[in-house]
C-alpha positions in Angstrom: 83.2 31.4 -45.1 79.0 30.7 -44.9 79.9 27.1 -45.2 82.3 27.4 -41.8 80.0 29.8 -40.3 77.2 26.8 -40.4 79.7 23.9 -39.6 80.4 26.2 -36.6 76.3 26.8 -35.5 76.4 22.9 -36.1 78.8 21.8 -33.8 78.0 24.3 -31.3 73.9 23.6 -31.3 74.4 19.9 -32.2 72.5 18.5 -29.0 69.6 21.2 -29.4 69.4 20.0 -33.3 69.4 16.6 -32.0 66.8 17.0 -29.5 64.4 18.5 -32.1 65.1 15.9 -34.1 64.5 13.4 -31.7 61.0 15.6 -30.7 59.6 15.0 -34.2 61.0 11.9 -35.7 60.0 9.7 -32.6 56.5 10.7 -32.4 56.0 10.5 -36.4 57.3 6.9 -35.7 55.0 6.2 -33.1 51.8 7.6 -35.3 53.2 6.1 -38.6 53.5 2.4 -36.3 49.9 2.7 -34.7 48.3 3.5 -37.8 50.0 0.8 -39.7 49.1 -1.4 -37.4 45.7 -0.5 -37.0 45.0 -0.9 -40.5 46.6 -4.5 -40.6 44.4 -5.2 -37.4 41.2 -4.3 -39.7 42.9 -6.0 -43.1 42.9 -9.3 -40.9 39.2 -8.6 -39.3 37.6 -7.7 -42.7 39.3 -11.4 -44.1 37.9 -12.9 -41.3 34.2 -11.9 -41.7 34.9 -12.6 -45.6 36.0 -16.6 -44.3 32.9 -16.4 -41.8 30.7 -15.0 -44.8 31.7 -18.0 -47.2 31.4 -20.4 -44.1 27.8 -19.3 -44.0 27.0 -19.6 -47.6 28.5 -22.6 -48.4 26.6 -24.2 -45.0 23.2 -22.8 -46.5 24.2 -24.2 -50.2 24.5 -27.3 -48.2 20.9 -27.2 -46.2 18.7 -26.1 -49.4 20.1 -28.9 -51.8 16.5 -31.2 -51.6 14.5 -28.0 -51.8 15.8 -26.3 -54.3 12.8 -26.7 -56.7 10.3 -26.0 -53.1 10.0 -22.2 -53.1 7.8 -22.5 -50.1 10.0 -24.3 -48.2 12.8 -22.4 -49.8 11.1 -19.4 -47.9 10.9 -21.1 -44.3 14.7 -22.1 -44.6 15.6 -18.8 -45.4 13.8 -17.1 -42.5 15.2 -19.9 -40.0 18.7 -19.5 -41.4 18.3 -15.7 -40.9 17.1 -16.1 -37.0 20.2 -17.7 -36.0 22.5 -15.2 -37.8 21.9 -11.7 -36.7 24.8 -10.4 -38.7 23.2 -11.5 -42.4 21.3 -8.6 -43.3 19.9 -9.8 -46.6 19.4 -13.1 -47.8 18.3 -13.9 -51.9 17.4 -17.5 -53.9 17.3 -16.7 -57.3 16.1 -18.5 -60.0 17.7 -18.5 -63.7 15.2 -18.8 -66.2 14.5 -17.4 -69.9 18.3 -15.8 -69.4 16.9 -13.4 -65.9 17.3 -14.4 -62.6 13.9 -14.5 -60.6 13.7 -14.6 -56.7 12.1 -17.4 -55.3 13.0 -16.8 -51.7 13.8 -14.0 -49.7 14.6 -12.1 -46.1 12.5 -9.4 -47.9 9.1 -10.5 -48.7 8.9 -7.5 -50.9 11.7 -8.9 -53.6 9.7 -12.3 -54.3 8.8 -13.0 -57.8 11.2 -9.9 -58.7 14.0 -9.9 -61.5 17.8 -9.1 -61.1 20.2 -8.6 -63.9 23.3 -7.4 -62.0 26.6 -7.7 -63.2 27.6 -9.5 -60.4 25.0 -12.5 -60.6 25.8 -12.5 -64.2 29.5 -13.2 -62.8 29.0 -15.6 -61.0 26.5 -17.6 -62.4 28.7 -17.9 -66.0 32.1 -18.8 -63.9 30.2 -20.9 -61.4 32.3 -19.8 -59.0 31.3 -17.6 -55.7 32.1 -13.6 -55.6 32.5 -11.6 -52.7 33.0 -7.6 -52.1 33.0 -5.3 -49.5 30.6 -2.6 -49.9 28.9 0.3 -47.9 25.4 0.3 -49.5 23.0 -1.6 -51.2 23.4 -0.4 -54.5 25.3 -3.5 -55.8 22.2 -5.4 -55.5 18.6 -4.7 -56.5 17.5 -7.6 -53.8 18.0 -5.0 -51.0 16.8 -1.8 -51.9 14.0 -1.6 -49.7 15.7 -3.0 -46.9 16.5 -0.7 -44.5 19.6 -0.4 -42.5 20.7 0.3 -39.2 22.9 3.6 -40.4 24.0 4.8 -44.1 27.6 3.9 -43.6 27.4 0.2 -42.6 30.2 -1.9 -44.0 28.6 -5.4 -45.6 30.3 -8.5 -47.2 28.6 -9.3 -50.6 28.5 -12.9 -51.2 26.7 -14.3 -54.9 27.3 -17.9 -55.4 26.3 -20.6 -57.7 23.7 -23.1 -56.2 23.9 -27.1 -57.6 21.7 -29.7 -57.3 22.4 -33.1 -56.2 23.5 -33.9 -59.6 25.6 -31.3 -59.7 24.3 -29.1 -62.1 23.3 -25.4 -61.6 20.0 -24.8 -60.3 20.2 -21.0 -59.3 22.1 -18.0 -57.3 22.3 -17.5 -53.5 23.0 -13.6 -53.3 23.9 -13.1 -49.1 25.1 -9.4 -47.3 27.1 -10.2 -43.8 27.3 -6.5 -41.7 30.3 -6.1 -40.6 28.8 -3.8 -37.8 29.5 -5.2 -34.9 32.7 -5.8 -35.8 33.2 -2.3 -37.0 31.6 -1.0 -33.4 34.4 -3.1 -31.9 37.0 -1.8 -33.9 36.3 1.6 -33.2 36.1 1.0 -29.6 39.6 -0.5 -30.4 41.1 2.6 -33.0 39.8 5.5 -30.4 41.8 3.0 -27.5 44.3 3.6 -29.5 44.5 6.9 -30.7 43.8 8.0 -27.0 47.0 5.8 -25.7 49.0 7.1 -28.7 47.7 10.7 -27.7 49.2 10.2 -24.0 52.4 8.6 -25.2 52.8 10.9 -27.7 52.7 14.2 -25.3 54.6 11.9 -23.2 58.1 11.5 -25.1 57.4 15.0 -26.3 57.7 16.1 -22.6 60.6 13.8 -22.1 62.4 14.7 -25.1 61.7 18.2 -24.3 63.1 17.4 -20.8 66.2 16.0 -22.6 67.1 19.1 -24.2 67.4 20.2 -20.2 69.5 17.0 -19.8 71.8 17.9 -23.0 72.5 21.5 -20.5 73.1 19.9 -18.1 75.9 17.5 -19.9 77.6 20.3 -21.7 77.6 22.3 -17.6 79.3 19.2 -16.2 82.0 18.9 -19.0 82.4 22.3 -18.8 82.8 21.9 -14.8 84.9 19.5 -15.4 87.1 21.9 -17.8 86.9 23.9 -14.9 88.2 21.2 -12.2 91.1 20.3 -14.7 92.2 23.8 -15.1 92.1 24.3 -11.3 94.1 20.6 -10.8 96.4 22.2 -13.1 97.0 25.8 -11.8 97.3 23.9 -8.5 99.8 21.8 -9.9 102.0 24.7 -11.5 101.9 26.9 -9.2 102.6 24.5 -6.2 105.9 23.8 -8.3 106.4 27.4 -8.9 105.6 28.3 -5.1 108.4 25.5 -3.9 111.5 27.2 -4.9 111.4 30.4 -3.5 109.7 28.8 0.1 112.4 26.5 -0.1 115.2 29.3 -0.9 113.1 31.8 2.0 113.6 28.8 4.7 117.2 28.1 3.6 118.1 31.9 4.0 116.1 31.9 7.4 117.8 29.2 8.8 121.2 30.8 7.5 120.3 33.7 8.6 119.7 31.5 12.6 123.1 30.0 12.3 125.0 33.2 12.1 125.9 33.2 8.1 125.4 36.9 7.6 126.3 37.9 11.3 125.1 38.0 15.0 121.8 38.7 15.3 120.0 40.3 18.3 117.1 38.4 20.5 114.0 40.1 18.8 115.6 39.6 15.0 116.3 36.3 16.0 112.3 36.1 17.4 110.7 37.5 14.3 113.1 35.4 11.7 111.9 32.4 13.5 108.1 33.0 13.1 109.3 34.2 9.3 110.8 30.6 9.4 107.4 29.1 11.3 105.4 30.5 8.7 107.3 29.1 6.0 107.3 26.0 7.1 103.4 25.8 7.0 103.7 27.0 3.7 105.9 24.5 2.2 103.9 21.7 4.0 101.0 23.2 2.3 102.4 23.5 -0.6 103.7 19.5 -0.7 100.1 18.4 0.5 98.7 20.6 -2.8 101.3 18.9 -4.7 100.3 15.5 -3.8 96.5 16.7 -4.2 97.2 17.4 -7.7 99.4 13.7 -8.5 96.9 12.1 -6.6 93.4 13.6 -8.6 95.5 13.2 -11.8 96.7 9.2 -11.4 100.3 10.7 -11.6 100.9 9.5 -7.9 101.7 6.1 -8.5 103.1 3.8 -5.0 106.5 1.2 -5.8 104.8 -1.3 -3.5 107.5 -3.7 -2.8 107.7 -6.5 0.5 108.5 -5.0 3.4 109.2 -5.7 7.3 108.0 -2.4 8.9 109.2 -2.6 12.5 112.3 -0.7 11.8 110.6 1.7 9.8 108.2 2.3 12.5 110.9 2.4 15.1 112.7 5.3 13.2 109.4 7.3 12.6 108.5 7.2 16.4 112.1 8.1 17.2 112.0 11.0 15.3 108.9 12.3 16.5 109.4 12.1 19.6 111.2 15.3 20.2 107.9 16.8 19.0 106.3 14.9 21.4 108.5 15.7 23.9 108.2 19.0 23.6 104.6 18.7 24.5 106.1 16.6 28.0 103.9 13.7 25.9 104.9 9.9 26.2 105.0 8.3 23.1 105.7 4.6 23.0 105.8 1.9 20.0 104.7 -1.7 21.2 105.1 -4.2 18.3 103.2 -7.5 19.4 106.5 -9.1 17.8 109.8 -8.7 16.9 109.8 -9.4 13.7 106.6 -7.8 12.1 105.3 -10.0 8.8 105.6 -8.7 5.2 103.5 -6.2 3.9 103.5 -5.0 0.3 103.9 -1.0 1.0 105.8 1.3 -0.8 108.3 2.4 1.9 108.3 6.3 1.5 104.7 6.9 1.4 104.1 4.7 4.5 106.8 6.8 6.1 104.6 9.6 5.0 101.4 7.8 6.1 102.8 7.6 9.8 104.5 10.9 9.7 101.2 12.8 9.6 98.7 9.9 11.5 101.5 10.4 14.7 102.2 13.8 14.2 98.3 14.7 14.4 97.5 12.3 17.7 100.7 14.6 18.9 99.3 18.1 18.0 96.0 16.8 19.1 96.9 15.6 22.6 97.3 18.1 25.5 98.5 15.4 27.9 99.0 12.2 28.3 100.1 9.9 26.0 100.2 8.5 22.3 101.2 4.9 20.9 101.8 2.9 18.4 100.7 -0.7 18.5 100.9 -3.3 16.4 98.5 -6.8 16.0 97.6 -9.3 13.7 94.1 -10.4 12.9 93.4 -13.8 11.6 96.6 -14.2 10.3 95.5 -12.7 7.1 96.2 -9.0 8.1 98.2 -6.3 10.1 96.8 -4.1 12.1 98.4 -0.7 13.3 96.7 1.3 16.0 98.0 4.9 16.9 96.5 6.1 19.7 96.2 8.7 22.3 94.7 10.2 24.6 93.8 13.5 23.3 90.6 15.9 22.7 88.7 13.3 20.7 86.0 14.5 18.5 82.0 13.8 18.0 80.7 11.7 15.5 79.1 14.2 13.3 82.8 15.5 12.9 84.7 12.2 12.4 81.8 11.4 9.0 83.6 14.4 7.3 87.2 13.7 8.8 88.5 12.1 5.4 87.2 15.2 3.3 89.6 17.7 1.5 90.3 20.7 3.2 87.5 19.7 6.3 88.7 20.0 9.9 87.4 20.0 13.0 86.3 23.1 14.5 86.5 23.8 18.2 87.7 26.1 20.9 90.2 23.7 21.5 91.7 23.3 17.7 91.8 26.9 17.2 95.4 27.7 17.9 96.3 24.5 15.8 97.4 24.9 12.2 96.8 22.3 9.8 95.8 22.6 5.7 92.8 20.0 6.3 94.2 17.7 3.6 97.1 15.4 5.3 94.0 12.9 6.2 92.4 13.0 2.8 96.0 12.2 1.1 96.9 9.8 3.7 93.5 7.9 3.1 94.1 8.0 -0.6 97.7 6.3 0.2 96.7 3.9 2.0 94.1 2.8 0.1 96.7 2.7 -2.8 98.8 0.3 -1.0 95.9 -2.1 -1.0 95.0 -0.9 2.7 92.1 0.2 4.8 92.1 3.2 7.7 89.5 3.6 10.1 89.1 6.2 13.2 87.4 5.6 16.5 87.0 8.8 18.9 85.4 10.1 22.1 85.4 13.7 23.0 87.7 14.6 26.3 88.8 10.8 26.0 90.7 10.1 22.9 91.4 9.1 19.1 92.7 6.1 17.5 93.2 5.2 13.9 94.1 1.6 13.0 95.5 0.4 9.5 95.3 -2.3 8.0 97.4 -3.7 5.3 97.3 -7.6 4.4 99.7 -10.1 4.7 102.3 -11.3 2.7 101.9 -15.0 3.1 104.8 -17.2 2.8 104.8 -19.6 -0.2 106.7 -22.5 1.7 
């Protein structure tokens, strides 16, 4: 049961675990690579000055070979070597004689004529090969102990090597300290570079990944949201279905009710049933455009597209709205350029639909005047349909929202007009299903048209 209990906590406060996670790990990496790094940086600088160090001694051995057995002159080379490399801070020719080493030439005038016996001359001068070690101090060789540095903690490269004379034979030690210092003084400039930019990118992804925790809240709102929008698609789409049957059974009743089924009916009954029967007619258009909504958001609305000649589907649409439009002592007219329209792919019912509510709409949106349907073709590659009237028009600022669900325009003049505000959004959906485009051009107190336009069906032959 404790085991569930924390699978539970896990799954529930996974992205906050994660994003604490993520808060310390990256960071630690980030610290664990700079430091790494640094110390490889100074690895590679320190063998470097070790190279340079050699370099140095092995050019002296070089220079001193014809006056090896010249202490004097010994001590003038020294000194010149030393004034054109600031970095050597000591600088010892020792003599072996009578099993000590003596020094014969010096940076410190001090150490002349004195005797070393360190382990490391020893070393060397037995293997006949140089030595070098890093050290902090002088105490690894007697030859500097009354030098004075510039600070206690100056880093040096020891080098102790073998001298030969032009035969070949040993003829004493050469005992050199390189400073690192300047070197070191660059490399901290470097390190606290460093540790300042890993400072700032540090805080940095510690404020981002802090921000991502945020980012996490918001991801869990919008699936949640989205939970939301799925359960609303489908209470809309059960209870649409659930709504149709009984609007369907009221307006069947209604109109039996009209015709005389249950008996003659006197004027006012016969008033109010028909605005029962008015009213349920807006519901069940409302109730089909929240049914198509719901196929439509859910990809359950799919179109048969198949070839099609429209003109006699367009002829039958405008014949059987215009006793609507006649009502309204409106003139509506089709005008195809041609008889015989070109194939479009459509899928016929849906375009029936498509013109059903684009014509009904220039009707119940024109006071006078008129409204038609007229047909084009525009490079030979599309066809265009243009409904239009002459109606109340609308501004521009209204027609950017026109295709929106449940948006319409609002005006003293659309106030007595009914409408759910989603026959343009679903019509614009179907269209654009069929491969189409829809477009709306309108002046207020001049007009409105809408064109289509679906492409062509060329012809193979």
């Amino acid at each position: 049961m404790e085991n569930k209990s924390k699978i539970n906590f896990l799954k529930k406060n996974y992205q906050i675990i994660y994003s604490i996670v993520l808060i310390i790990f990256i960071p630690l990496a980030i610290i664990a690579n700079t430091v790494i790094f640094t110390r490889a940086y100074k690895t590679a600088i320190d063998q470097e000055m070790h190279n340079k160090a050699i370099g140095i001694i092995n050019t002296i051995n070089a220079s001193i070979l014809d006056i090896l057995s010249k202490p004097e002159e010994l001590q003038k080379r020294v000194g010149l070597i030393s004034k054109f490399n600031s970095d050597i801070r000591s600088l010892d020719i020792l003599e072996y004689k009578n099993d000590k080493f003596n020094t014969v030439a010096s940076l410190d005038q001090n150490m002349l004529g004195k005797t070393s016996n360190e382990l490391e001359n020893v070393i060397a001068w037995n293997t006949n090969k140089p030595i070098a070690f890093l050290t902090n101090s002088s105490v690894k060789s007697n030859l500097d102990k009354n030098i004075s540095f510039k600070n206690e903690t100056e880093r040096f490269w020891v080098v102790i090597m073998p001298l030969s004379d032009k035969m070949g034979d040993k003829a004493g030690l050469l005992s050199m300290k390189v400073s690192l210092a300047d070197m070191d003084l660059i490399m901290g400039e470097i390190l606290v570079k460093s540790y300042v930019v890993l400072l700032i990118t540090v805080l940095i992804i510690i404020l981002l990944l802090a921000n991502n925790t945020r980012l996490f809240e918001y991801v869990t709102l919008y699936k949640k949201i989205k939970e939301v929008d799925q359960m609303k698609d489908e209470f809309i789409s059960v209870a649409s279905h659930e709504l149709r049957t009984p609007v369907t059974c009221i307006r069947g009743y209604i109109s039996m009710a009209l015709e005389g089924t249950f008996g003659e009916l006197n004027d006012k009954l016969k008033d109010n049933l028909k605005i029962v029967g008015s009213s349920a007619e807006r519901l069940a258009v409302l109730v089909d455009d929240l049914l198509n909504v719901s196929r439509i958001e859910q990809g359950r609305l799919k179109p048969d597209l198949k070839p099609v000649e429209i003109g006699k589907v367009m002829n039958e649409i405008v014949n059987e709205l215009s006793v609507q439009s006649g009502a309204k002592q409106l003139i509506l007219n089709y005008k195809p350029h041609k008889e015989s329209l070109p194939l479009v792919n459509l899928d016929i019912d849906k375009f029936k639909q498509i013109l059903i509510n684009l014509i009904g709409n220039a009707i119940k949106y024109t006071v006078k005047g008129s409204v038609e349907v007229i047909t084009s073709e525009k490079n030979d590659k599309d066809l265009e349909i243009k409904i239009k009237d002459t109606g109340i028009g609308m501004s521009a600022k209204a027609r950017e929202r026109l295709f929106e669900k449940f948006y319409r325009v609002e005006s003293d003049k659309t106030k007595g007009i009914t409408g759910t505000g989603l026959g343009l959004w679903i019509t614009k959906q179907l269209v654009e299903m069929m491969k189409g485009q829809i477009m709306v051009d309108s002046i207020e107190e001049v007009g409105t048209q809408v064109t289509l336009i679906f492409p062509i069906i060329k012809n193979k032959n």
